[in-house]
N, C-alpha and C positions, 0 to 999 in steps of 0.2 A: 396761861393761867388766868389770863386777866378777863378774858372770853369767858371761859366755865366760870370765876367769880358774879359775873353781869348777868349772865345767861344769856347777853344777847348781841350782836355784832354786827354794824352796819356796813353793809358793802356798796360802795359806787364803783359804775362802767358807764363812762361818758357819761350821760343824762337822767339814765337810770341810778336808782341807790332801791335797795332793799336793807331788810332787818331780817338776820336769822336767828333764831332760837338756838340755841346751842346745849343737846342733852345729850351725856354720856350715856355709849352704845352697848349693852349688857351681852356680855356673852354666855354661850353655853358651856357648863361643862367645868368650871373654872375651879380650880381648889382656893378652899380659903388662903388667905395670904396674913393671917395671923396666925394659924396652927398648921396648913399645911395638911390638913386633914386630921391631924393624929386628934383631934377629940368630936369627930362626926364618921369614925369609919371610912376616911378618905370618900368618902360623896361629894359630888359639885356642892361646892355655896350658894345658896339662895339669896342671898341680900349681897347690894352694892352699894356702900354707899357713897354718894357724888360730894359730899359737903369735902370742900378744899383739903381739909386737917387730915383727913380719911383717904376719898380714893381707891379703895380699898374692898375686895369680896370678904364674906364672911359667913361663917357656918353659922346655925341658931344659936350654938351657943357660944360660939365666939361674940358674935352682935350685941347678945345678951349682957353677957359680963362687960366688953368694952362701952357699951352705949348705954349702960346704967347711971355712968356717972350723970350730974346735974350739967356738966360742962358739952354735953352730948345727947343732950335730951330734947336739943332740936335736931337735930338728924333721924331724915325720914330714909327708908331704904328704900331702891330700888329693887322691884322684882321681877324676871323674865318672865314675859307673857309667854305659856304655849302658842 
């Protein structure tokens, strides 16, 4: 968790050290995981979003309603690129 917090993670091998970016991998297909579908018609979620608290897919109008609050009004969604 401590990785996805930073977004970034240095890795040493002998003499080499890199820095990786660290961004959760959006899947297809996924049902939302606050309704479960029952208020989008059971359709994939469009939005993912990565902030720690969340974690979480989510239909438009699930997003909507949870991410209205002011406490969630920095939470950007991810969206799966074709």
């Amino acid at each position: 968790m401590k990785a996805i917090a930073d977004r970034y993670v240095q890795l040493s091998h002998g003499e080499v050290e890199k820095t990786v970016e660290i961004k959760p991998y959006v899947l297809d297909d996924q049902p939302c995981d606050e309704c479960g579908g029952e208020r989008c018609a059971h359709r994939p979620a469009p939005f993912f979003c990565p902030h720690l608290s969340c974690l979480q897919y989510y239909c438009e109008k699930c997003w909507e309603s949870i991410h209205a609050s002011r406490a969630r009004e920095d939470h950007k969604p991810l969206v799966k690129e074709a």
